[in-house]
PAZAPA-4460 file (N, C-alpha, C; in steps of 0.05 Angstrom, whole numbers, plus 32768, in hexadecimal, padded with zeros to 4 digits):
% residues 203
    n_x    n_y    n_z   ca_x   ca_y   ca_z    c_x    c_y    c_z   seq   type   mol
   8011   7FE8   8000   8000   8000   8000   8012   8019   8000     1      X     A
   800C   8033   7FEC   801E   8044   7FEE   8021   8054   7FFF     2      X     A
   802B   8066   8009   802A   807A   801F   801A   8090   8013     3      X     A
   800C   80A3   8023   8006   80BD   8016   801B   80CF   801D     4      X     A
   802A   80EB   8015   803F   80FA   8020   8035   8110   801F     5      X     A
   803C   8121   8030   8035   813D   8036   804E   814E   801B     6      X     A
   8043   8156   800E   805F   8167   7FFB   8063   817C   8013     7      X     A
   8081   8181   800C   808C   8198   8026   8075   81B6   8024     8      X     A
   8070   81C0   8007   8062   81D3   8009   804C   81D6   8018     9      X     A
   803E   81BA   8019   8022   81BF   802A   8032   81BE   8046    10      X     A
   8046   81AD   804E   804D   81B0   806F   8053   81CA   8077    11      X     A
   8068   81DA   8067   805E   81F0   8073   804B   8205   8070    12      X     A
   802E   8201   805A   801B   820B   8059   800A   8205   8081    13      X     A
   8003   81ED   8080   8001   81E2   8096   800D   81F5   80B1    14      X     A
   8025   81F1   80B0   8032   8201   80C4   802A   821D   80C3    15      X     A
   802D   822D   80B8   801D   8248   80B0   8001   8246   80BF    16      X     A
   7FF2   8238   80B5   7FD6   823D   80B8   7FCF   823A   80DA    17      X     A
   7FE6   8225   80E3   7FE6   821B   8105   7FEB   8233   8113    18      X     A
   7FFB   823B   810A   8004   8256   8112   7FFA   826E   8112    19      X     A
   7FE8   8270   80F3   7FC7   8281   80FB   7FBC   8285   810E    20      X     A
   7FB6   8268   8112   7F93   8261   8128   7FA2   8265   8144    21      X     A
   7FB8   8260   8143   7FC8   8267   8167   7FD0   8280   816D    22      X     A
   7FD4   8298   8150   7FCC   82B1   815E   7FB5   82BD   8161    23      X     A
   7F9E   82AD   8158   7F83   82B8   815C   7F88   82B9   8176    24      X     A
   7F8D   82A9   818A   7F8F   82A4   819F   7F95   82C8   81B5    25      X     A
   7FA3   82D7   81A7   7FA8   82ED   81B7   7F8F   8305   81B2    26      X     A
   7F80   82FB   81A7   7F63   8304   81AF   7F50   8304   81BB    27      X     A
   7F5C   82F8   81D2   7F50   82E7   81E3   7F62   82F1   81FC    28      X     A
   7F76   8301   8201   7F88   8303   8213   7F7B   8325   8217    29      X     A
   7F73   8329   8230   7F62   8348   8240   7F82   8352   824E    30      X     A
   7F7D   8362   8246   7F99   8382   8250   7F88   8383   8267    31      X     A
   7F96   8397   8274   7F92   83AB   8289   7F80   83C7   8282    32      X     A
   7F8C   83D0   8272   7F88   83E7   8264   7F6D   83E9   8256    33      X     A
   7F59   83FA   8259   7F42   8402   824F   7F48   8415   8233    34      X     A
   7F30   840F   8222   7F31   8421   8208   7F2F   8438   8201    35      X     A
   7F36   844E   81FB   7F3E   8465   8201   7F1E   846A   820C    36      X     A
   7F0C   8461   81FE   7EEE   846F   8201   7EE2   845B   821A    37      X     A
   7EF3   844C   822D   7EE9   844F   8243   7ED6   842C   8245    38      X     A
   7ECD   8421   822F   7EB3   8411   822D   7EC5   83F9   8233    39      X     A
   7EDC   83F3   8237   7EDB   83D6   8239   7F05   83D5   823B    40      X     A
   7F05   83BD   8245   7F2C   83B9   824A   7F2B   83AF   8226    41      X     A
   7F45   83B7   8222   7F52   83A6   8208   7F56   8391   8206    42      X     A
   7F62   8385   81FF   7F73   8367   81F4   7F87   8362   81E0    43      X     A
   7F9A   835D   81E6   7FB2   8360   81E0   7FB3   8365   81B6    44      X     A
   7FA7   8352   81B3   7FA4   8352   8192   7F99   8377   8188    45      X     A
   7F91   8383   8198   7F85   8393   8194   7F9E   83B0   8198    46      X     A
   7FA8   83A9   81AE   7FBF   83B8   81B7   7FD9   83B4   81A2    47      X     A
   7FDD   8395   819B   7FF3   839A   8179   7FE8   83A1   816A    48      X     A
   7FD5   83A9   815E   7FC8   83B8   8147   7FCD   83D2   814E    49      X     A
   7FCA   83D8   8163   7FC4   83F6   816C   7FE0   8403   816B    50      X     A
   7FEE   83F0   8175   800A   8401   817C   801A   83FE   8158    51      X     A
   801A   83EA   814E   8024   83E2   812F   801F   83FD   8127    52      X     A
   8007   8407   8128   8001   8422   8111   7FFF   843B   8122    53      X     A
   8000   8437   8133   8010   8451   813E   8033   8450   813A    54      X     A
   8042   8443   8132   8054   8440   8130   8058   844B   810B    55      X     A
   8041   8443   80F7   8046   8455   80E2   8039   8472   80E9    56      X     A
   802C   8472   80F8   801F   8490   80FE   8033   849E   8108    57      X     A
   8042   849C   8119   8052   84A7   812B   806D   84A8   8116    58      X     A
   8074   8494   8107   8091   8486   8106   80A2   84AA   8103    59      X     A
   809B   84C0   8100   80A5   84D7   8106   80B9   84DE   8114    60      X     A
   80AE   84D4   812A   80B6   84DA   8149   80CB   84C2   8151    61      X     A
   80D2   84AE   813E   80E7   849C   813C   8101   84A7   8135    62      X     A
   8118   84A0   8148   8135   849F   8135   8136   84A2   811F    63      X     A
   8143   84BB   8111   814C   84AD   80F0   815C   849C   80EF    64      X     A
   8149   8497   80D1   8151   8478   80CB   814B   8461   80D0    65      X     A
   8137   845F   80E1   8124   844E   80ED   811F   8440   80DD    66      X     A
   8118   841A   80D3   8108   840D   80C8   80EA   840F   80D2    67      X     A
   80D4   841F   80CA   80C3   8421   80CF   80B6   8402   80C7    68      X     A
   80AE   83FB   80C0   80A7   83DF   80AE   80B0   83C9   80CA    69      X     A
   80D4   83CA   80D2   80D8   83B8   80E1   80D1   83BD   80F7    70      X     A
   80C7   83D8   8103   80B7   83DA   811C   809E   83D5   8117    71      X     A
   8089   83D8   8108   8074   83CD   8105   8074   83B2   8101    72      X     A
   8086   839E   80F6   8088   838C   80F9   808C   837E   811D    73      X     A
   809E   838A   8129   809D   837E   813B   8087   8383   814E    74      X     A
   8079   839A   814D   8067   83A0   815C   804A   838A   815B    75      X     A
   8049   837E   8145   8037   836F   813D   8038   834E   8149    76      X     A
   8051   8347   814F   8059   8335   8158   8065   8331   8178    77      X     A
   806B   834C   8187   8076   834E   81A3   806B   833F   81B0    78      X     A
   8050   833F   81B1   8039   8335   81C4   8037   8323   81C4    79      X     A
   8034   830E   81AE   802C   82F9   81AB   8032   82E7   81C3    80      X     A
   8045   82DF   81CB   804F   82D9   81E3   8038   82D2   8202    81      X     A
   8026   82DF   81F9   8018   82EA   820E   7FFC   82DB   8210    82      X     A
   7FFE   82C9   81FA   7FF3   82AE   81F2   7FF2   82A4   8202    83      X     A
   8003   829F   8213   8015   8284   8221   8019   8291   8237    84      X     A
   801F   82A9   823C   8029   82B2   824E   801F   82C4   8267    85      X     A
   800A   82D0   8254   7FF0   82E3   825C   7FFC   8302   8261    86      X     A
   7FEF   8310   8262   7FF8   832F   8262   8004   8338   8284    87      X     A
   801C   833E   8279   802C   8342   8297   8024   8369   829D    88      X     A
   8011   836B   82B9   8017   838B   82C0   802C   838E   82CE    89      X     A
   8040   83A5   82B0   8056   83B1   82B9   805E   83B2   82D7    90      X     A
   803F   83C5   82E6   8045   83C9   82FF   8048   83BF   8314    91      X     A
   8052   83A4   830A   8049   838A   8324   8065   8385   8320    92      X     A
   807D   8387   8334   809B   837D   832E   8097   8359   8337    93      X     A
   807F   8350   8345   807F   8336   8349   807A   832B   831F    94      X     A
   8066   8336   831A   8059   8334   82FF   8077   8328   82E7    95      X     A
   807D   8347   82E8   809B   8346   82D6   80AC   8339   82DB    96      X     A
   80B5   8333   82FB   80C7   8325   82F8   80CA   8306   82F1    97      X     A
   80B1   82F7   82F5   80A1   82E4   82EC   80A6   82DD   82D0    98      X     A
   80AA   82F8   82BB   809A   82FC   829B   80AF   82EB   8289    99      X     A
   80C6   82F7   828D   80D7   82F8   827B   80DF   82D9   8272   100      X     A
   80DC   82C4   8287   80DC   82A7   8283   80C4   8295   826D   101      X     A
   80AD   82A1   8287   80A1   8299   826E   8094   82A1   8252   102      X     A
   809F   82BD   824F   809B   82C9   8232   80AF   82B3   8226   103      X     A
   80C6   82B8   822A   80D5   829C   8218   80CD   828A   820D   104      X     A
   80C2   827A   8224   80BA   826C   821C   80A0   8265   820D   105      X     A
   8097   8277   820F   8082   827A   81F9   807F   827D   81DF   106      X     A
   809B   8297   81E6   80A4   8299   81C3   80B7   827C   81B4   107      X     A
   80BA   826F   81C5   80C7   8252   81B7   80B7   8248   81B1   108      X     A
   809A   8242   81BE   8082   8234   81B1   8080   823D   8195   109      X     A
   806C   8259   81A5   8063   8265   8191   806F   8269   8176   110      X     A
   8085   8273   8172   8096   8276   8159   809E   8262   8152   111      X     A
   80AA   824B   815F   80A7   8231   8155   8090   8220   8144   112      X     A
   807E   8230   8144   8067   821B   8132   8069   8228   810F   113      X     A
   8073   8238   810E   807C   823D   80ED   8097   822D   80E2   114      X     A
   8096   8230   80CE   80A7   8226   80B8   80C6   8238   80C6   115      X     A
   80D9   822A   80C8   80F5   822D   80D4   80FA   8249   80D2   116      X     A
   80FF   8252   80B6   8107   8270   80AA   80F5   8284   80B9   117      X     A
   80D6   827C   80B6   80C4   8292   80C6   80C8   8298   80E3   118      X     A
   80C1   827B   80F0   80C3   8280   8109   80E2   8288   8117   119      X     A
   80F4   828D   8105   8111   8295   8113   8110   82BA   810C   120      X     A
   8103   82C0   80F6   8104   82D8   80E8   80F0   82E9   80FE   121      X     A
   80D7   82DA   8109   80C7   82E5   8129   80CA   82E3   8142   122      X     A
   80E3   82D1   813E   80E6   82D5   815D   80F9   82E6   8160   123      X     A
   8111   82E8   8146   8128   8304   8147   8112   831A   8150   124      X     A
   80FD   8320   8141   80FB   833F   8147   80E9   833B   816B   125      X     A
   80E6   8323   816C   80D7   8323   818F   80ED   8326   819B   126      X     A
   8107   831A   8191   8120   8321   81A0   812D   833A   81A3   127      X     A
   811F   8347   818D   8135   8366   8185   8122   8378   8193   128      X     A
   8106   8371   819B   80FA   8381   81A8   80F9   8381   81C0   129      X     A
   80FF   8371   81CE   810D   8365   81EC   8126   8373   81F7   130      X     A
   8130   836E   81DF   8152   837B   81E7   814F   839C   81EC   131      X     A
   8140   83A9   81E3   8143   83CA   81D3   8152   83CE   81D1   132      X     A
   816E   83C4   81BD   8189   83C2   81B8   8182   83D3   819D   133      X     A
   816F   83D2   818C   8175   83DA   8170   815F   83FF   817E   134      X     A
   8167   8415   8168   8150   842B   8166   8134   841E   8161   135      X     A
   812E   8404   814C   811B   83FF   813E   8106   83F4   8160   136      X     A
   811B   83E0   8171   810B   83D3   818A   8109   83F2   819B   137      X     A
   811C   8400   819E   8110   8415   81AF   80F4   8423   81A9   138      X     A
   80FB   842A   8191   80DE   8438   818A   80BF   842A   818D   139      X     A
   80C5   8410   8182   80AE   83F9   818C   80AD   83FD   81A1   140      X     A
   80BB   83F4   81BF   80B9   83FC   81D3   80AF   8414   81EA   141      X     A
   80B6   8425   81CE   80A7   843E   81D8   8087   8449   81DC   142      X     A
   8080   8437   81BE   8066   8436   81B4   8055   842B   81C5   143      X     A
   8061   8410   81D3   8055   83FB   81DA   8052   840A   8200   144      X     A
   805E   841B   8207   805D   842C   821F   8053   843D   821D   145      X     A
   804D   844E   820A   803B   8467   8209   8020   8461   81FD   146      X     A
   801B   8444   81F4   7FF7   8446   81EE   7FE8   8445   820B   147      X     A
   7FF5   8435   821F   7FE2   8433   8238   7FEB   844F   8243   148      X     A
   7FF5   845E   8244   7FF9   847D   8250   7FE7   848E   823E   149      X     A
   7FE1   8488   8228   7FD3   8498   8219   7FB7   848F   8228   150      X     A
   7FB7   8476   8221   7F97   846A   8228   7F89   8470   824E   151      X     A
   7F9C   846B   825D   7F99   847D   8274   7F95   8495   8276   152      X     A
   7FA9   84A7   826B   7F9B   84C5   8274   7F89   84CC   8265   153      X     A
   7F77   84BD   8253   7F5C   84C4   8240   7F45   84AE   824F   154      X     A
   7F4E   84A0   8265   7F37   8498   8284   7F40   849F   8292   155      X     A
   7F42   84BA   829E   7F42   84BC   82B6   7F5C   84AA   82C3   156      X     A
   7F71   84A5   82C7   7F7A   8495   82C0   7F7F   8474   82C1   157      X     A
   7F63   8471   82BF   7F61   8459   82AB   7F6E   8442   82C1   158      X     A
   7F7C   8430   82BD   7F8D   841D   82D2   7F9F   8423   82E7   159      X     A
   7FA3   8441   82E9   7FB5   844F   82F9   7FAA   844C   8310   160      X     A
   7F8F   8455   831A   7F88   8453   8336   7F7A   843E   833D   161      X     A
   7F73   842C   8329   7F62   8416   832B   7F76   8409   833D   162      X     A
   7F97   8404   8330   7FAB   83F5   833C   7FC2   8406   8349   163      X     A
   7FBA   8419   835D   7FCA   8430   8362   7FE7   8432   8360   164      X     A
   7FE9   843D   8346   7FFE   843F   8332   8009   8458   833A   165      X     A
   8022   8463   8347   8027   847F   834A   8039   848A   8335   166      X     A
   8034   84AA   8337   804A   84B4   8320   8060   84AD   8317   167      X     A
   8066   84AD   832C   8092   849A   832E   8087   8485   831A   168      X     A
   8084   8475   831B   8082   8462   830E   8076   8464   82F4   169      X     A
   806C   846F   82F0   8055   8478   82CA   8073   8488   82C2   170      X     A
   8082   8499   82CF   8099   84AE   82CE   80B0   8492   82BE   171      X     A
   80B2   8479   82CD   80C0   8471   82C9   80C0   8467   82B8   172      X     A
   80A6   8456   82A1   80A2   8456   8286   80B6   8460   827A   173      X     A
   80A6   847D   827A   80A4   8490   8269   80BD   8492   825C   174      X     A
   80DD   848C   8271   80ED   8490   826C   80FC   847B   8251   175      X     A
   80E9   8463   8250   80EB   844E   823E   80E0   845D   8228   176      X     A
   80C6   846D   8228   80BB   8478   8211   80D7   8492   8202   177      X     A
   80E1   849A   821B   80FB   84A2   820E   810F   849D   8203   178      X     A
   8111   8486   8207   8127   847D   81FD   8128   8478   81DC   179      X     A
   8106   846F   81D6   810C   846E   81BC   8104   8480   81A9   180      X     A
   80F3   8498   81BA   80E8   84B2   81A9   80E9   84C8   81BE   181      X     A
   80FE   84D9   81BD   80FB   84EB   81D5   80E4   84FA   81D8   182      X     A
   80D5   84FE   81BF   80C4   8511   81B5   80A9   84FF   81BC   183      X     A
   80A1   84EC   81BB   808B   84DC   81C4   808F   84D9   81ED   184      X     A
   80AC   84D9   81F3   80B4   84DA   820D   80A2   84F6   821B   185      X     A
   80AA   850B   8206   80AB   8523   8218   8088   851C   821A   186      X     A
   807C   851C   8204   8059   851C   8202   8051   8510   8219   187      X     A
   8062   84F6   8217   8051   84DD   8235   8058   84F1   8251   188      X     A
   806F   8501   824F   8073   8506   826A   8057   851B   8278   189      X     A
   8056   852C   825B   8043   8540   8261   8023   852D   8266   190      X     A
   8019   8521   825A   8003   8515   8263   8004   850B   827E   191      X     A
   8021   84F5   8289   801D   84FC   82A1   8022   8513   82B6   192      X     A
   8022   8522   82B9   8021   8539   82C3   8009   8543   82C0   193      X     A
   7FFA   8543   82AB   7FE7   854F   82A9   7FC8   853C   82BA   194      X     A
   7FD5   851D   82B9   7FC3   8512   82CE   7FC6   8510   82EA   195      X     A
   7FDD   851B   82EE   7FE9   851F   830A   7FD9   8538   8311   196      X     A
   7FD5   8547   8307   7FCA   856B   830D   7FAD   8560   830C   197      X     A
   7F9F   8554   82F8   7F81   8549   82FA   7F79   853E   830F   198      X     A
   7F90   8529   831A   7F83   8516   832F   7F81   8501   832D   199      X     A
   7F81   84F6   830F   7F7E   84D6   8305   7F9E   84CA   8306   200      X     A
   7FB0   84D8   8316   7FC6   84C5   831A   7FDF   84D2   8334   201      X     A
   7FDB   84C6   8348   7FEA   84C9   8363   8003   84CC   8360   202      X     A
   8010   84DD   8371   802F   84E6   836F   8035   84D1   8386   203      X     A
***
């Protein structure tokens, strides 16, 4: 009796498609962070879309010379992780220090279910965005710190007093939002300040 064989093209068609249906999966993963208009928390799939194109909206306020393309690329992919891992709040040093293990290992799953070339080509930029070794990860990084500062001081602020978050600390972001856009830095600083003077965020 003869064998049937998978031709390589469909295996890694296959692989692709596995790899689809397992990032549906981060649509399903609830942030912290409420939607600017207040009606409901996000979810992570929603937060890489958001930050990806603020990253061509913004890409301005990037380093010259910036791969715009390779920060939107990575922005699209940072999260994923979070599959497996679930959404770590920054403000919890128990949370973070917890994270960084099993993001790994997630991203070995996760990027492991594509075809060799893909899944090494996504986990570099999960790597390069981890590191903020390149301008391209700083600026991602930056993005990815100033949408929940945005999204807070447009509620009142939003997860700040829910989880009594003080200035020092939103301050201390910010300084990451500096690092990779001084000019998106200076913006975040002024919003907080300006919710410090409102009331929606404790000194």
């Amino acid at each position: 009796m003869s064998r049937v064989t998978i031709a390589p093209e469909e295996d890694r068609l296959n692989a692709q498609i596995s790899f689809a249906i397992e990032i549906d999966k981060l649509k399903r993963i609830i942030r912290r962070n409420h939607l600017i208009d207040g009606s409901r928390r996000e979810n992570t799939a929603e937060h890489s879309w958001y930050v990806g194109t603020l990253a061509m909206v913004l890409g301005e306020h990037a380093p010259p010379g910036t791969d715009l393309q390779r920060v939107v690329a990575m922005l699209l992919v940072h999260d994923l992780v979070e599959i497996d891992a679930g959404d770590t709040f920054i403000y919890d040093p128990v949370e973070v220090a917890a994270q960084a293990g099993a993001e790994r290992a997630a991203a070995d799953r996760i990027f492991g279910l594509l075809p060799g070339e893909q899944g090494a080509w996504l986990r570099e930029l999960w790597d390069e965005f981890e590191a903020r070794k390149t301008p391209e990860a700083r600026f991602a990084k930056a993005l990815d710190r100033f949408a929940p500062i945005l999204a807070n001081h447009h509620t009142e602020g939003g997860t700040w007093p829910l989880f009594k978050v003080r200035a020092a600390q939103v301050r201390e972001k910010v300084r990451i939002i500096e690092e990779g856009s001084p000019s998106l830095g200076a913006y975040a600083l002024e919003l907080v300040e300006l919710s410090v003077t409102r009331g929606h965020l404790s000194e």
